[in-house]
N, C-alpha and C positions, 0 to 999 in steps of 0.2 A: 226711577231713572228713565224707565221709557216716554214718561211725559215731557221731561225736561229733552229729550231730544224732539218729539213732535212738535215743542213750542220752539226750539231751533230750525227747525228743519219750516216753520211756516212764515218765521220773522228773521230768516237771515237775506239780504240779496244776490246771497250765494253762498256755495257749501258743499258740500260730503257730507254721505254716511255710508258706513260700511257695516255691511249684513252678510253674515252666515248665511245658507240654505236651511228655511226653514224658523227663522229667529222673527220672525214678524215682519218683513217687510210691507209686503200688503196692507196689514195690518197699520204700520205706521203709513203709512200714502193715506189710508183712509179715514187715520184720526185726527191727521196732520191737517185735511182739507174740510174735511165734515167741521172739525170743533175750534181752529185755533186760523184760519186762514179767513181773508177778507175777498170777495169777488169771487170770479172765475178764475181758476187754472189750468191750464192745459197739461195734462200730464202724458206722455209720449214713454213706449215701450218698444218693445223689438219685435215682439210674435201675436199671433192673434190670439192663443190661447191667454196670453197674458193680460192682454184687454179684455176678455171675456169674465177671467179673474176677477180682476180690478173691477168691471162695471157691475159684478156680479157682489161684489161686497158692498160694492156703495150702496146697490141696492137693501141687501139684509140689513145695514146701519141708516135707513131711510134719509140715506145725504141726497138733496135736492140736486135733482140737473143742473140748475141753475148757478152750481159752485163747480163743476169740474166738464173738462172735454176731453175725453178718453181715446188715442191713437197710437196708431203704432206710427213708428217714426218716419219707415216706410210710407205709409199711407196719406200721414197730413202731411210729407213733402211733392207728391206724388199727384195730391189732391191742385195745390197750388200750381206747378209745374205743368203739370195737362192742360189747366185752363189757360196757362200765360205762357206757353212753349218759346214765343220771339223773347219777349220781354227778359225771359231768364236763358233765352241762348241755348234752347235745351234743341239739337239738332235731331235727335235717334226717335224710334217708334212713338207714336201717342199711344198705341194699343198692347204693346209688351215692354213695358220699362227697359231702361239701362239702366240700372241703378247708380251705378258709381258717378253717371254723368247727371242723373236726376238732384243727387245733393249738391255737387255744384252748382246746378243750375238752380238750384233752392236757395243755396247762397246769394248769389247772384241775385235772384230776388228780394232776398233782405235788404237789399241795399237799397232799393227801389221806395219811393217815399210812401206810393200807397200801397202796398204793400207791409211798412213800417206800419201806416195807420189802422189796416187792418188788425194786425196780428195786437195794436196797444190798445184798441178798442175793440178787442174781443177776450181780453186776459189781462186778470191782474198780476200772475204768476205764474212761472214754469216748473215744471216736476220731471226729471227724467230717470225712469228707473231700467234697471242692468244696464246702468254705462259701460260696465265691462265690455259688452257685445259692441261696442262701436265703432266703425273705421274711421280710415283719417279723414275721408271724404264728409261721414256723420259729423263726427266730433268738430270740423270746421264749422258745418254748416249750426247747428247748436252753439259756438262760439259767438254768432252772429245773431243770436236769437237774446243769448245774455247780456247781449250789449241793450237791449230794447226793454230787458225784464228781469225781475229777478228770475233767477234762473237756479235750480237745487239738484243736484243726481244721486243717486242710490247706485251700488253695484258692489260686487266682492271680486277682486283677482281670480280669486280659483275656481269662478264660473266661466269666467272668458272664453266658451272650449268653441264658436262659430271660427269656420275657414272663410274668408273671400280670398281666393285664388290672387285679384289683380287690388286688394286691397286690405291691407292688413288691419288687426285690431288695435287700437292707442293702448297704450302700455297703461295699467293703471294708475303708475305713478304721473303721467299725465295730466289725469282726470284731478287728480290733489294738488297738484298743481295749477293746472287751469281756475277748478275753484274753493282753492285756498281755504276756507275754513273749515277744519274739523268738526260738523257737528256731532259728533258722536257713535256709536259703537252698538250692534241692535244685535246684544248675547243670549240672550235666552231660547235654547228650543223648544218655542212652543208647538212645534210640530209633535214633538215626541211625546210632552209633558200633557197631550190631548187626550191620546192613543194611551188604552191601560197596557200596565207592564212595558211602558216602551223609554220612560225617561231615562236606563241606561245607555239606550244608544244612541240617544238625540245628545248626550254629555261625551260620551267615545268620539262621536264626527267631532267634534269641537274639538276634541282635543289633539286631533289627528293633524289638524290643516296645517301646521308647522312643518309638519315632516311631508305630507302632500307638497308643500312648498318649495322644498329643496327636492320635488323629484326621489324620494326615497318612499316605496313601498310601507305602510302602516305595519304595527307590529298586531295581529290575528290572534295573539295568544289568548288572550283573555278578551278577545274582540263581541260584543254582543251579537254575535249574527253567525248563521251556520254560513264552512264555508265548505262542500265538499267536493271530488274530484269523480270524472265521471267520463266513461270512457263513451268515444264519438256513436259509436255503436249503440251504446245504452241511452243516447239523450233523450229522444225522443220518447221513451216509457219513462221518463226518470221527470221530465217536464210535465207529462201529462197525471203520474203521482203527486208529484207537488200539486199541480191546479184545482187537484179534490180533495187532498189536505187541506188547504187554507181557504179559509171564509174572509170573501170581501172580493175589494177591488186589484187585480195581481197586474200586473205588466214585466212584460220580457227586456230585457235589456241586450243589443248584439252590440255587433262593431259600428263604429260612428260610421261609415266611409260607405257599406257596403248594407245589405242586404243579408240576413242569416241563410244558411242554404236551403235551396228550393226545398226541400225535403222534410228539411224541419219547420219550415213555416209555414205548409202547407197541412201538414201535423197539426199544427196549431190553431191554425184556420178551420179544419177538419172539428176543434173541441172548443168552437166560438170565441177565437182569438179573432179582434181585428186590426190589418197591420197600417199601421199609422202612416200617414202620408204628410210631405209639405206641401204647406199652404199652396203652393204654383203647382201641386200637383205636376212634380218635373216629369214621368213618365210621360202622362199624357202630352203635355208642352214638347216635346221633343216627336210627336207622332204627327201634332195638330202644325209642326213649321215645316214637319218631311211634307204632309200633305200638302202644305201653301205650295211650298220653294223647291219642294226636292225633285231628282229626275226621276225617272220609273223605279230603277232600283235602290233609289235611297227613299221613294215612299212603299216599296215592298218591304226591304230590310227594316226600317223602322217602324209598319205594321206586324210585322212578325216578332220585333224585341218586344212592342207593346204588349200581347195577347199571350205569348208566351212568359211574361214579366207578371202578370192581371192573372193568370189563373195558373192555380194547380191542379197535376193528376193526368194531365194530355197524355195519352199514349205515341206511340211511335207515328203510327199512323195515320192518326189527327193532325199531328204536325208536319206530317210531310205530303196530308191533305193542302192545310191551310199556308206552306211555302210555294207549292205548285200554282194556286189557283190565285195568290196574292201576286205571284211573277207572270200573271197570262198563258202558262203552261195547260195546253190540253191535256184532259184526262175523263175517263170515263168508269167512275165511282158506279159499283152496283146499289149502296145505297140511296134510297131516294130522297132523302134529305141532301146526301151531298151532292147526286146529280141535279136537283134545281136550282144548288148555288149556283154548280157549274154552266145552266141555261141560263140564267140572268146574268152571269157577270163573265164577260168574255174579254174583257179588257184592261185585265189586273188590277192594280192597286187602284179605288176610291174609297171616299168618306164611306158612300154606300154599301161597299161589300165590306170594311172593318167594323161596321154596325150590323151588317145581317151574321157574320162572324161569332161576334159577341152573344148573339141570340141564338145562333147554333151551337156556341161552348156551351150556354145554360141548360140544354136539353141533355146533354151527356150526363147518366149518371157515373158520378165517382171524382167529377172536377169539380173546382173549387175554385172562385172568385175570392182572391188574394187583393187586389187593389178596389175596392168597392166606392170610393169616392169618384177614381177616376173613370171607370166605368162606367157611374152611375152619370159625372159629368160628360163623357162622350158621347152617351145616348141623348142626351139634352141637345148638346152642339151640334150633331150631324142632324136630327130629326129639325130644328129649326134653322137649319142650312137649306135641306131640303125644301122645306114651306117658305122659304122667304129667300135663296139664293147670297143669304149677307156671309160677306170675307167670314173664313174657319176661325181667323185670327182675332177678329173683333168677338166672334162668340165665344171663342175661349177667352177674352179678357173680360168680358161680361161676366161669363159663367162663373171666374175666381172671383171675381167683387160681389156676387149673391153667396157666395158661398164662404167668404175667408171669414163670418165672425162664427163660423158652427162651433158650437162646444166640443171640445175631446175630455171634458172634465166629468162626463160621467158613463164613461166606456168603459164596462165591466172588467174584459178581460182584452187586452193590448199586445202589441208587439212591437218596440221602436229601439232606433237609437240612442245615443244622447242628445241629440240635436234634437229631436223629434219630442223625448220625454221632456227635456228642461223646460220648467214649468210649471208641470204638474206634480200632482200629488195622490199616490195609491197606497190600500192596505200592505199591500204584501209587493216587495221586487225579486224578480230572479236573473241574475247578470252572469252572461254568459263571457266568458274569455276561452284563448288559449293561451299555451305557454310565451308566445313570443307576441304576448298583445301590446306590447309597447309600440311593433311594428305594424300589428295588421290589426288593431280595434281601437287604439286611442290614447292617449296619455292620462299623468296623474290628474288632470283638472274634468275629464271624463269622467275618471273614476270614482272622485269626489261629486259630480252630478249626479252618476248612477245610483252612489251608496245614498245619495241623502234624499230618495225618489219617495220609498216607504216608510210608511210612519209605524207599522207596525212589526214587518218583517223585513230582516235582508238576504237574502240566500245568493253567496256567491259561489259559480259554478268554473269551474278549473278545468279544461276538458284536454283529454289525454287522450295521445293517439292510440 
């Protein structure tokens, strides 16, 4: 059965398939292109873990370069669009996207003849997988790309779980619409059927999506996966038992929106958990445009959400060191690490004292560097501001384009979202809720990402005040 869709999925000019979490998708992208497709393809995704995926299989099945070009969708509209800004109309930053004006303005460039010649003389075919994640802005701009090529999507409704605030996702009945032909249905968990003792619960998620569907709560009776309940007080011993019970890969699952509380993630951090960040490393990006743009106190306030945000374990007093001394506040610390801050930086907030900051936090024993990317990126961006004086904002779009293909696929032990985990794949998941998580962690198509993370375990956690 799954042949008879890879050779759909390579010979149709357009089409659907629809995939379960977990049921091959990957898998068919890469046998689709490798054994049964003519030319290049371009195949476009949403996240970079998911290109890192994809180029990381085509590798293991030795598919030659020379048949597929692997992006996220973000990125090759992004890519054309910076180099042609007039042509495609695109008005807003070259150095921090607008995204929702980037795809129009990608459209917009389709239309453009050479442009047309580009994209027919560099691809025989188009591949787009999690259409589900697509706005109306995407889905336009992709609409325009089909007219040029055959053009194929992949996605399942009950992943759709990204927000764009000023741009919503195309309804999936859309996507089957737009490209009309059914090719076919990709059922089997081979996630599960990998993983020993695990094909009960790769057959339970399948069978659940119906009721995930209509918004109705799965029935847990005979659910393959421990689910238990566990009072807010006890979490943190209760997370750190589980981590040394289970052998393998474990990741934490919190609420989409939000960040788990400082206290437990720092817990976690504390037992070589590390917490997963996006690609644009938003933390940082909100610190690096106070510093461009902001006045005095909105680049104080936004150094002090950062550092306080980036590590745990600050006592009281470190933080009302580092509020003082970010606002130009005299003070006279008897220790002598803090009194040199205080002789070199007498003029509050810059790049230079939220860098010597950072190297101050790391000498403190009993804190904890919580956001390690961003950090590790800040140090990068202010140290070659300093040696070269180039805009904060060009080094931070530098900095995320060396950095957005990093693997997160083989991080021990994690801590994310959904948004953050969708994607990947780990031994063991532990997914934390409370009772009113419909309101404050996420909905059923969350919950459906979360449960189908692990291949081997599920532990859901119910936490009770």
């Amino acid at each position: 059965m799954s042949d008879k869709v890879y050779q759909a999925l390579a010979q149709a000019s357009c089409g659907f398939v629809e995939s379960p979490a977990g049921c091959g998708k990957t898998e068919a992208i890469i046998r689709t292109v490798g054994k049964y497709c003519d030319g290049r393809q371009l195949i476009l995704t949403h996240t970079h873990a998911g290109v890192d995926a994809l180029r990381q299989r085509f590798r293991q099945h030795s598919v030659p370069t020379i048949k597929y070009h692997v992006d996220t969708i973000a990125g090759w509209s992004w890519g054309w669009v910076r180099r042609y800004p007039e042509n495609a109309g695109y008005t807003g930053s070259t150095e921090i996207a607008q995204w929702n004006n980037v795809y129009t303005a990608m459209s917009a460039l389709l239309q453009r003849d050479f442009v047309k010649r580009g994209v027919t003389n560099s691809y025989t075919g188009i591949i787009v997988d999690e259409y589900q994640d697509c706005t109306v802005p995407m889905h336009q701009m992709i609409v325009h790309l089909k007219a040029l090529l055959p053009c194929r999507v992949l996605g399942d409704d009950l992943q759709g779980i990204f927000d764009f605030r000023d741009a919503p996702l195309i309804d999936w009945s859309v996507a089957r619409s737009e490209f009309a032909n059914n090719l076919g249905v990709l059922e089997t968990p081979h996630r599960w059927l990998k993983a020993e003792n695990s094909e009960a619960l790769g057959r339970w998620l399948l069978s659940i999506r119906r009721t995930l569907r209509q918004k109705v709560e799965p029935d847990y009776g005979r659910a393959p996966l421990d689910r238990r309940r566990v009072r807010y007080a006890d979490l943190g011993r209760q997370l750190i038992r589980l981590t040394y019970e289970k052998r393998g890969r474990t990741c934490v699952i919190g609420p989409k929106a939000r960040p788990l509380p400082a206290g437990i993630e720092t817990t976690l951090v504390k037992n070589n958990y590390r917490v997963l960040e996006p690609n644009e490393l938003s933390t940082l990006q909100s610190l690096i445009l106070s510093l461009t743009n902001g006045s005095s106190t909105e680049k104080s306030e936004a150094a002090c959400s950062f550092l306080f945000r980036s590590h745990g374990g600050l006592a009281g007093n470190d933080k009302t060191f580092i509020k003082k001394i970010l606002s130009g506040e005299r003070q006279r610390p008897r220790q002598h690490n803090k009194w040199l801050l205080c002789e070199r930086h007498t003029g509050g907030t810059t790049p230079e004292l939220v860098l010597d900051l950072v190297k101050y936090l790391e000498k403190i024993y009993g804190v904890f560097c919580k956001l390690r990317e961003s950090v590790s990126a800040l140090k990068c961006i202010v140290e070659e501001h300093r040696e070269t004086d180039t805009d904060l904002k060009t080094l931070y779009a530098n900095e995320i384009g060396k950095r957005k293909y990093q693997s997160r696929s083989n991080v021990y032990r994690c801590v994310g979202s959904t948004l953050l985990v969708k994607g990947l794949e780990f031994d063991h998941v532990i997914i934390l809720r409370d009772q009113n998580w419909l309101n404050s962690w996420g909905n059923h198509k969350d919950l459906y990402v979360a449960l189908t993370r692990g291949c081997k375990t599920t532990t859901l956690i119910e936490l009770a005040t």
